[in-house]
RONU-245663 format. One record per residue (C-alpha): x, y negated, z negated; residue in one letter. Coordinates in steps of 0.2 Angstrom, whole numbers, padded with zeros to 4 digits, always signed. Layout:
N
XYZa/...
END
This chain:
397
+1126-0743+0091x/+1127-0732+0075x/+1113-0746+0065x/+1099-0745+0078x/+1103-0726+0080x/+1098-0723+0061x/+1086-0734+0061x/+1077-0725+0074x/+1080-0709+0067x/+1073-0717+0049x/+1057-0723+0056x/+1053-0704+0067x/+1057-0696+0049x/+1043-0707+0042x/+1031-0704+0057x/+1036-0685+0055x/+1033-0686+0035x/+1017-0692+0035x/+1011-0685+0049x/+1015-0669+0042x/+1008-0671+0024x/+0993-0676+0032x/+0988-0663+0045x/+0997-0647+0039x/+0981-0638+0028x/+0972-0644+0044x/+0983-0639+0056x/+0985-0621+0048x/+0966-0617+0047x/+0967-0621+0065x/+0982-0608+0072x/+0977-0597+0061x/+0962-0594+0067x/+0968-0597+0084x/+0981-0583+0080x/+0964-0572+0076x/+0957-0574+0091x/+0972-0570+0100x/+0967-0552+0105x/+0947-0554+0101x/+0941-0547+0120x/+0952-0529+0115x/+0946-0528+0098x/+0928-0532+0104x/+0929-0518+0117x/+0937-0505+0105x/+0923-0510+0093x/+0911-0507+0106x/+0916-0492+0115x/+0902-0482+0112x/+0887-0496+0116x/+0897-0501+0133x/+0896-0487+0143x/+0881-0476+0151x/+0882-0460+0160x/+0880-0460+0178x/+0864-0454+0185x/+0858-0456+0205x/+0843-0466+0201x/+0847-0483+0205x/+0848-0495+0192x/+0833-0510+0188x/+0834-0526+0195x/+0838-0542+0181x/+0820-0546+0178x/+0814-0528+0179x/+0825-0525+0167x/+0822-0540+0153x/+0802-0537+0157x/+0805-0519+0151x/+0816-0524+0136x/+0801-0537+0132x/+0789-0525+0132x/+0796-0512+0120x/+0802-0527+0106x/+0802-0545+0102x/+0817-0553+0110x/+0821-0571+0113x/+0821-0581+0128x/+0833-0574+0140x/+0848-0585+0144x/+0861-0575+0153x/+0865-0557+0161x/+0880-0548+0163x/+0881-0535+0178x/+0895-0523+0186x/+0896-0514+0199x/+0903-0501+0187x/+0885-0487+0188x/+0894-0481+0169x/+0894-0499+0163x/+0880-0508+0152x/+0871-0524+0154x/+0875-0537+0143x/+0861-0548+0138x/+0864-0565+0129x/+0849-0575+0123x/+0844-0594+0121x/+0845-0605+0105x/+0830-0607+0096x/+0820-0622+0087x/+0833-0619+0072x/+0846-0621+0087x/+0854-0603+0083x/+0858-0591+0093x/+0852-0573+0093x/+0865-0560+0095x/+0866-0552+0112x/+0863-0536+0116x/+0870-0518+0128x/+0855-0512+0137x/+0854-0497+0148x/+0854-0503+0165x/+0843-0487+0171x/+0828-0487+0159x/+0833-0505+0148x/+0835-0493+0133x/+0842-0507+0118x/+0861-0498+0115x/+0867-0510+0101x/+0872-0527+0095x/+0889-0527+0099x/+0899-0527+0082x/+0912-0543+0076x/+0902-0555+0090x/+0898-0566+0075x/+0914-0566+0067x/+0923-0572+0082x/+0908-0584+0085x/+0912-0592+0067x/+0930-0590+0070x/+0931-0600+0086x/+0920-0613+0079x/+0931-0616+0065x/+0945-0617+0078x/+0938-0629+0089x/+0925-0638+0080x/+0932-0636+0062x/+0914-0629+0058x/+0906-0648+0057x/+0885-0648+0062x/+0885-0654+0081x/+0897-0640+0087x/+0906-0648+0102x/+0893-0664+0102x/+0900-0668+0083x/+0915-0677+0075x/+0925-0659+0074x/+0930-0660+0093x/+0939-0676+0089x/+0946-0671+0072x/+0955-0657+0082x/+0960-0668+0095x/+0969-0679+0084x/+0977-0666+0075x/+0986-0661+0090x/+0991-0678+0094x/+0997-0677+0078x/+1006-0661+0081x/+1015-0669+0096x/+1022-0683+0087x/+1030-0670+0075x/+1038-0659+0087x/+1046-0674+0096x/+1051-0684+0082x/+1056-0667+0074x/+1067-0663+0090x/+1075-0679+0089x/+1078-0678+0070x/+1088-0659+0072x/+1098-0663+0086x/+1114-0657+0086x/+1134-0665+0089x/+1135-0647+0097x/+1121-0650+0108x/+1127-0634+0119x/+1131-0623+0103x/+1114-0610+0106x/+1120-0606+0088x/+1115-0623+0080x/+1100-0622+0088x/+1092-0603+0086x/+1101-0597+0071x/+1093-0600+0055x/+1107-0597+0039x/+1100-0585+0028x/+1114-0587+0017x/+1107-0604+0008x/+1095-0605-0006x/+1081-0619-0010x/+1082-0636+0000x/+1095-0630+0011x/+1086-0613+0017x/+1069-0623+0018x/+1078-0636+0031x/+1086-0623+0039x/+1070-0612+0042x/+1061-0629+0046x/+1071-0632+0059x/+1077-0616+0066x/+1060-0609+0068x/+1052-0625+0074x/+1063-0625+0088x/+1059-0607+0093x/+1040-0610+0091x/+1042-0629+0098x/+1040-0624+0118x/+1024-0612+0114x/+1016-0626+0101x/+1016-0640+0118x/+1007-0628+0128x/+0995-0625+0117x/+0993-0643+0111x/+0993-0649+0130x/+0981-0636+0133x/+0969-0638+0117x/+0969-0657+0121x/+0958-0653+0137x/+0945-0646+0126x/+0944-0662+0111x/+0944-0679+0125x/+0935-0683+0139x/+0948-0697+0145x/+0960-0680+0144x/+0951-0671+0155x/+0947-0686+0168x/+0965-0688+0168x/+0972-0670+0171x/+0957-0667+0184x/+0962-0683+0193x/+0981-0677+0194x/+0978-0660+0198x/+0963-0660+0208x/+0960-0662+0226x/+0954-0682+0228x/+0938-0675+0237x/+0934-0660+0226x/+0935-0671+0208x/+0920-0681+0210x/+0909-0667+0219x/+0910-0657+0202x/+0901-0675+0194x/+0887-0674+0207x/+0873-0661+0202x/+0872-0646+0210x/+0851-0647+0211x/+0838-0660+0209x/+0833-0662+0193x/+0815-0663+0195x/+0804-0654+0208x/+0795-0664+0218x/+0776-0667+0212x/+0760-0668+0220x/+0752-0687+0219x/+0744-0688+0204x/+0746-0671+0196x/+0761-0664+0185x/+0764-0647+0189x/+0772-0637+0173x/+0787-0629+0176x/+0788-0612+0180x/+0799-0596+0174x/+0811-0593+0185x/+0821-0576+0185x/+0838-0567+0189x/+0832-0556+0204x/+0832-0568+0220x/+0849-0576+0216x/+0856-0558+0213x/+0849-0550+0229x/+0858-0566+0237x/+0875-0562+0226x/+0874-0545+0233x/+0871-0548+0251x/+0884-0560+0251x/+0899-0552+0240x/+0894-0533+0242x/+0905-0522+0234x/+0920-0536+0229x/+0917-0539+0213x/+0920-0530+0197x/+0905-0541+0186x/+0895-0556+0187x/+0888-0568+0173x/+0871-0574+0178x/+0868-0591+0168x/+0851-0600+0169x/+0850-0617+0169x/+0849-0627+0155x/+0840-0640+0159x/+0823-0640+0173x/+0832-0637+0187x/+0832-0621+0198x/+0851-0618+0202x/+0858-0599+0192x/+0877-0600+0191x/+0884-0585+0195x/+0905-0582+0188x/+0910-0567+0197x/+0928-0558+0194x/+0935-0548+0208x/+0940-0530+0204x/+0959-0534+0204x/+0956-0548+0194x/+0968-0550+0177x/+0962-0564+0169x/+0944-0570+0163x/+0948-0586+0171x/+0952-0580+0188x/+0934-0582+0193x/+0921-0587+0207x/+0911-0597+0205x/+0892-0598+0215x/+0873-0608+0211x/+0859-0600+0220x/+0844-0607+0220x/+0832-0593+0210x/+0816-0597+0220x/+0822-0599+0236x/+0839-0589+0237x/+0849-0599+0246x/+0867-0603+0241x/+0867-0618+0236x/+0889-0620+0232x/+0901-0610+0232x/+0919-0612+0224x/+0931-0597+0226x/+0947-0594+0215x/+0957-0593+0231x/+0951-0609+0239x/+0960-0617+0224x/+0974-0627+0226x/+0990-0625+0215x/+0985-0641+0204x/+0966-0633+0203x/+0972-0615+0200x/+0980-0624+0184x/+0964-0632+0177x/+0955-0614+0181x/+0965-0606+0169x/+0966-0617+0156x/+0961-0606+0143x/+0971-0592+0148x/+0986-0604+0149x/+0983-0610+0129x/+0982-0594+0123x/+0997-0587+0131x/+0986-0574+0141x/+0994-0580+0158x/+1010-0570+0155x/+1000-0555+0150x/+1000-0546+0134x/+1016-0552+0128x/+1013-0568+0130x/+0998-0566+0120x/+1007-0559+0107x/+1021-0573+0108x/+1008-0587+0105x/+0998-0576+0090x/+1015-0576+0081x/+1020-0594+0084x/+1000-0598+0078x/+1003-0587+0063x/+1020-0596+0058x/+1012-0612+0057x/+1007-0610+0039x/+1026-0607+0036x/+1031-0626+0044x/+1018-0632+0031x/+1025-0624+0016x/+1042-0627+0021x/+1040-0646+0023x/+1029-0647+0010x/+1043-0642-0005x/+1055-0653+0007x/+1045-0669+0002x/+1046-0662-0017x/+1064-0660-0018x/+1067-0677-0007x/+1055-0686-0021x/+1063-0676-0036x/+1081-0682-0030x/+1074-0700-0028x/+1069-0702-0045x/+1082-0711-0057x/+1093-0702-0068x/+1085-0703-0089x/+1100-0706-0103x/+1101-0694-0116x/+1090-0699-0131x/+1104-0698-0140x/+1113-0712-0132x/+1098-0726-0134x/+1100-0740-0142x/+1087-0742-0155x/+1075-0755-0148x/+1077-0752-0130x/
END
């Protein structure tokens, strides 16, 4: 039993080897940067104290397209793509703006929600922009439609291949002993305190890295995403969310093409408000991309915790009427899981401390690639044959 064992255990070293050598700059760049983004909405906010609030005053506050026709008027912004409202009277509006012909995206703004008075651009949006790019897309032209999705994706394919295999290659005779498994010794020097670290701290970080990899895998494959929505999703709700919420053209008169025409924020909000009232906290008003007609509407409740603890509604913007609703509590377990995704990969779920539990195991990352790194140096130094003294050759040889 003790020769398959080994050769098992030889061929998940080799897989954990290689793997490692070749993913661990890639791998580093993307905790890290992961890690950076750990506590990017508190930052942001402490940034932007000062552009994020309004004073109070009695006169009520403008309507969505009163209030981007003003800002229109007093400069030249770009084309309008999305709104955020509160029902905060001290809070700003936040105004985020489509791509242009260069496909780049012009910074959003804090406008006044009273007179549309431009407050600022809110200050480290386009650092946190580049950084979740490199994350997620590795910084590769094409953004999500380019090669970078997949390159992550594999990388934590990879990555799960290495934290089994590594399980399997550190396990203990004293498979109960909590000491074999969570003490580093510290005693060691060279090879034996790298190994040591290796595998101590990978088994700390090992429960946090398959959430996040589990997780992150959502975001890289389509077949991933089919698969987890198919297990977790109500049979009957899955293939509604394929079907589109609108038409996609309007119909035309015989004969006649009708340009389309600029549709605004206002009808689908007075709908929002008749509808929700005074329940929500803040809404994101989205247009549509494409030439439909449908404004999607995120809306989080005012005891809501988490970003991804959403509703979600499309109102038609010409004629007001709801077209779908998908509330956060409707949700079954399985659903509730797929909402919060994000929240989940980044440790936000458990609240601040799990955010900080998953920056730290990001951050140590580079430390698994330095560590195994100078492993596979030592392993090839003590592989190498032993030279004879000069002084012991024989001439001629």
């Amino acid at each position: 039993m003790r020769e398959p064992g080994r050769a098992i255990k030889a061929i998940l070293f080799q897989l954990h080897s290689i793997a490692g050598l070749v993913l661990a700059l890639l791998l580093a760049v993307i905790a890290l940067t992961g890690a950076a983004m750990s506590f990017e909405d508190e930052i942001v906010d402490y940034l932007n104290t000062d552009i994020m609030r309004v004073a109070p005053r009695t006169a009520p506050v403008l309507m969505p397209d009163e209030l981007v026709a003003r800002l229109k008027t007093a400069q030249d912004v770009g084309q309008v793509s999305a709104v955020t409202l509160s029902s905060d009277p001290s809070a700003a509006v936040r105004l985020r703006f489509a791509r242009g012909e260069q496909g780049a995206r012009p910074s959003s703004l804090y406008v006044d929600p009273y007179d549309a008075r431009v407050l600022g651009t809110p200050r480290g949006e386009e650092f946190f922009a580049t950084v979740r790019k490199l994350h997620r897309w590795l910084l590769i032209p094409g953004d999500a439609k380019g090669w970078g999705r997949q390159i992550t994706g594999v990388a934590a394919l990879g990555l799960i291949v290495m934290l089994v295999s590594g399980l399997v290659l550190r396990w203990p005779r004293r498979a109960s002993s909590a000491k074999m498994w969570l003490k580093p010794n510290l005693a060691l020097r060279g090879r034996g305190l790298h190994r040591s670290l290796h595998a101590v701290i990978g088994t700390w970080v090992l429960p946090v890295y398959l959430v996040m990899t589990l997780t992150g895998l959502w975001y890289s494959f389509d077949w991933y995403k089919d698969g987890v929505v198919w297990l977790l999703s109500r049979p009957q709700i899955a293939p509604a969310k394929m079907q589109p919420k609108m038409p996609a053209k309007a119909p035309r008169a015989a004969g006649r093409a009708e340009p389309a025409q600029p549709i605004g924020f206002d009808r689908a909000w007075s709908t929002f408000l008749h509808d929700e009232g005074g329940r929500f906290s803040r809404a994101l008003l989205t247009l549509p991309a494409g030439p439909g007609t449908a404004i999607r509407i995120r809306s989080w409740g005012k005891d809501s915790t988490l970003d991804t603890t959403r509703d979600e509604f499309r109102v038609d913007a010409v004629t007001g009427q709801l077209v779908s609703a998908e509330r956060y509590a409707d949700k079954t377990l399985g659903e509730k899981i797929i909402a919060n995704l994000l929240d989940i990969h980044r440790g936000a779920f458990l609240g601040w401390p799990g955010k900080l539990a998953f920056m730290i195991a990001a951050a140590l990352m580079p430390l698994f690639a330095v560590t195994g790194t100078l492993l596979y140096l030592s392993r090839r130094r003590l592989r190498r044959p032993a030279q004879p003294p000069l002084g012991r050759l024989v001439p001629g040889e």
